[in-house]
C-alpha positions in Angstrom: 0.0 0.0 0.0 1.7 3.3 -0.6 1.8 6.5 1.4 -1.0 8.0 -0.5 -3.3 5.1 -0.4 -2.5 5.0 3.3 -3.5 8.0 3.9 -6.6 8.2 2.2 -7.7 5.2 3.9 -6.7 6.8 7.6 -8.9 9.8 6.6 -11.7 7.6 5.0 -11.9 5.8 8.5 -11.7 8.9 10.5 -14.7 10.7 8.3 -16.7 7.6 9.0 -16.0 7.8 12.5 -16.9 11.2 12.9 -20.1 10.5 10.7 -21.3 7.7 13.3 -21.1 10.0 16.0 -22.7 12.8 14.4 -25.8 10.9 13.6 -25.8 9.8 17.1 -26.3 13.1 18.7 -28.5 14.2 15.6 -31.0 11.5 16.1 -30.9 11.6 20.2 -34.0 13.8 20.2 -36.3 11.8 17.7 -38.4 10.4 20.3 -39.0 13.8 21.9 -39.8 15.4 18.2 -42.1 12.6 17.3 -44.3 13.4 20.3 -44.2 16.8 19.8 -45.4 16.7 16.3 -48.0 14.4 17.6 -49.4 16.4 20.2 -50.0 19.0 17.2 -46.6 20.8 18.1 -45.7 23.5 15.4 -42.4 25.0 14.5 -43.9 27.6 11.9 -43.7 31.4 12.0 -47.3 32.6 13.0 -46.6 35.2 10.6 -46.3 33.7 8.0 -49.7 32.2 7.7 -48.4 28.9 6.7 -50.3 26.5 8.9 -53.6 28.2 8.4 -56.4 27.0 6.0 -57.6 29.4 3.1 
């Protein structure tokens, strides 16, 4: 294996890594979102007038 392909293998590993982790923290809260959305929670600007019938 040369230096290069070494390397790019060490970085491949590492960015995979990181990826794990990142998707850890970024689906902790799931649960929490899923009920909120359920209990008719609503992240839109009232100003907007997006969640409103016509």
């Amino acid at each position: 294996m040369t230096d290069t392909s070494l390397r790019n293998d060490l970085l491949h590993e590492e960015t995979w890594l990181s990826w794990n982790e990142a998707t850890k923290a970024h689906t902790s809260h799931k649960g929490e979102q899923v009920k909120f959305f359920r209990d008719r929670g609503n992240t839109l600007f009232p100003e907007a007038g997006l969640g409103k019938e016509i």
